[in-house]
N, C-alpha and C positions, 0 to 999 in steps of 0.2 A: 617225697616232695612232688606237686602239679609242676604239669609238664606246663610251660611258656610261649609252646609254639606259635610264633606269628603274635607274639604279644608287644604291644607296642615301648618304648627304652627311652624315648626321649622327648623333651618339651610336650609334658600331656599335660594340656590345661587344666583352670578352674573347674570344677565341677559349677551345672548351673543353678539356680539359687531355684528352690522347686521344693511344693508342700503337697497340693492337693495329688491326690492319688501315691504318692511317695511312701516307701515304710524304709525306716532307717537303723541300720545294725551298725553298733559301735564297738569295736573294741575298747578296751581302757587304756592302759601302761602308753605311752608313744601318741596316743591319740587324743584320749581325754584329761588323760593326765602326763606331764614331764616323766621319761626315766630316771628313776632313783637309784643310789648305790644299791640299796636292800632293798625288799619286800616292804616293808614296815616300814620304808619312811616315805610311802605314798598317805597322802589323808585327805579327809574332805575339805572342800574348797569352796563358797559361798556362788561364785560367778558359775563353777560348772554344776550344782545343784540347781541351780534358780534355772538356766539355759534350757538343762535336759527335762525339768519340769513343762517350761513353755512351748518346748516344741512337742514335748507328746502330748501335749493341748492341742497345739495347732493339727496334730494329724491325727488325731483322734483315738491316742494310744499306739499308735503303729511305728515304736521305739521297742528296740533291747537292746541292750548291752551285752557285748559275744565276747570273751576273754578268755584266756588260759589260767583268771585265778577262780577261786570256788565265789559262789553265790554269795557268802558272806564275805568273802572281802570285797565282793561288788557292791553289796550294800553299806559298807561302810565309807567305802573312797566315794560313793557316787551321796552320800547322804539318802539313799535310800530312795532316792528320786524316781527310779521306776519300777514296777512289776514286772517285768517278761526282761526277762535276762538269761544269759546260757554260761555256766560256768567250766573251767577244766576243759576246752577247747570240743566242749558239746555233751562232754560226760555227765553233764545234771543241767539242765534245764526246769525255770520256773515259768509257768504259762499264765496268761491274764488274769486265771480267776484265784491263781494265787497258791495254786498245787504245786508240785517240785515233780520233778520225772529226773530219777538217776540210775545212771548204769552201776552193775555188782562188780566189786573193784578184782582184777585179774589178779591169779594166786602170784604172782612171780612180781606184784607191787613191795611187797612182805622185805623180798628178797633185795629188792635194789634199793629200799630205803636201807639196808643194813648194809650196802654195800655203799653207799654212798656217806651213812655217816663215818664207817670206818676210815673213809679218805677224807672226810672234811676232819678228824678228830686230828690225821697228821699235817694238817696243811693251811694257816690261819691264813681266816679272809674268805673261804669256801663256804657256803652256805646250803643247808637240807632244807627242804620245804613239802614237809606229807600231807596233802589235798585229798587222800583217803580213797583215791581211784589214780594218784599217779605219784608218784617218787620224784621233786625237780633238785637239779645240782647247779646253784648260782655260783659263777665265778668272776663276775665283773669286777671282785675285790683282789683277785688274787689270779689276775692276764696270765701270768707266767704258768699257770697251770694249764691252760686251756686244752694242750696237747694231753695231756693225762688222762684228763675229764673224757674228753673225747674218746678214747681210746677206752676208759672204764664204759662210759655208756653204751658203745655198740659189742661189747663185750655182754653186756648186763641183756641187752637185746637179744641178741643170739641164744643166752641163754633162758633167757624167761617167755621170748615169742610177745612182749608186751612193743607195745609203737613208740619210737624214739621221736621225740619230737624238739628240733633244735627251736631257740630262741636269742633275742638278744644276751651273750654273753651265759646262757642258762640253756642246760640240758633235760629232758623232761621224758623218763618212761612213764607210756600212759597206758590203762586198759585200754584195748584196741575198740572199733566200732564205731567212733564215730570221731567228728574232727569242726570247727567251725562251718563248713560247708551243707553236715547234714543237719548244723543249729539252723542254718539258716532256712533250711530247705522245711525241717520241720516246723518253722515258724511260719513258713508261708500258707502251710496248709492249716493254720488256725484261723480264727479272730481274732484279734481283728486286723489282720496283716492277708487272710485271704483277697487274691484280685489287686494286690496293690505293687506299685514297680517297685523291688529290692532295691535300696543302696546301699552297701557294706563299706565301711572307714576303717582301715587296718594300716598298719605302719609294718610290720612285720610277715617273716615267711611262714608263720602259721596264720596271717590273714588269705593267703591266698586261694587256700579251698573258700574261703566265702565270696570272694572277688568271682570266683569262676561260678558258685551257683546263684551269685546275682546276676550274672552275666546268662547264665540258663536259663531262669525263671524272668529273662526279660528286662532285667534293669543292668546296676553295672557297681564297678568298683572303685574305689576314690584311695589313692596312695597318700598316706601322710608321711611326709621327710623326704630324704633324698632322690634326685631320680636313681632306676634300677631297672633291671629287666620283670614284667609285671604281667597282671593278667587284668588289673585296672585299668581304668580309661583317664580317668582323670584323676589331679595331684593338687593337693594343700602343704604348705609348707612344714608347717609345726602344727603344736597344739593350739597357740594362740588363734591360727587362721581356724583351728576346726571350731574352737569359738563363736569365733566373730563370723563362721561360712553359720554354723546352728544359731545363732542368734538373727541373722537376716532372714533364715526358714520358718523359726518362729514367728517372725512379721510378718512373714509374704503374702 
């Protein structure tokens, strides 16, 4: 996990309503879209396709969407709304002109998907999910487990040298190498995102590597949900406000 140090914890205002020169990296799950029990009961939604279309009008492409799920389930929640997207918390990344860049999935993925269905096969309500460069373990159906999960995951870690990556309620060994932060960093150094101030929208602890390299490359980071200790500057409530904040950017 990014270290926090001297990161701001309390009443971090609105982010301001800002387009020209702005490039903006979104997560999904928490930000663009409500959390779900499952994976699969996330779908597309007419207000957030139309939204994410009009602001990578207004800013002239300088939109992706940075999540921990694969590129196709981004294009499916998001209707497919943009090009430049980074999926698997930076392990496949698609670039403007429409290429994919993915990393080769670490041998010890093999291993903890099998170790992870063998615990979901005694335990209903646990859920596997193979993204093909990381092994994830949901258990927001089944709370009572949570110590277990826990306890199999850094277990699974140790032995395979692959990066554990917590999430809401969901555990995630991933090929190591890269993480939201080097999405975003890699992003800055294309087109059409060269020269422009990063803003990154994450709700969660694996948005905070992006928080800290928009914070690097000059721009900054915007918390969706509760307050928490951050590397963000500024805070939106839910998904509605990340709405209604990307719907004023597209007019501005």
């Amino acid at each position: 996990m990014p270290s926090h140090a001297g990161a701001a914890t309390l009443l971090l205002p609105m982010p301001p309503v800002v387009a020209d020169g702005a490039a903006l990296f979104l997560d999904l799950d928490g930000v663009l879209a409500p959390m779900a029990p499952t994976p699969d009961a996330v779908g597309p939604v007419a207000r957030r396709t139309t939204v994410l279309k009009a602001v990578e009008a207004r800013l002239n492409g300088r939109v992706a969407i940075v999540s921990g799920r694969t590129i196709a389930e981004i294009d499916r929640i998001s209707g497919s709304a943009l090009t430049s997207a980074s999926g698997v918390h930076g392990l496949e990344r698609r670039l403007k002109d429409g290429s994919i860049e993915r990393h080769t999935a670490g041998e010890g993925v093999a291993e903890a998907l099998q170790a992870f269905h063998a615990f979901a096969a005694e335990r209903p309500g646990i859920i596997v999910e193979d993204k093909g460069v990381s092994a994830g373990l949901h258990y927001r159906q089944a709370p009572d487990q949570t110590a277990a999960a826990v306890a199999l995951a850094h277990r699974l870690q140790a032995e395979t040298g692959l990066t554990l990556q917590p999430g809401h309620m969901v555990l995630e060994l991933k090929t190591p190498g890269a993480d939201k932060g080097t999405a975003v960093t890699a992003f800055m150094q294309d087109e059409p995102f060269r020269g422009a101030v990063p803003i990154m929208l994450g709700d969660d602890l694996t948005d905070e590597h992006g928080f800290e390299a928009a914070a690097a490359l000059g721009g900054y980071g915007v918390l969706v949900g509760p307050e928490r200790e951050t590397a963000a500057r500024y805070r939106l409530e839910d998904v509605d406000a990340v709405l209604s904040w990307l719907e004023a950017v597209a007019e501005a």
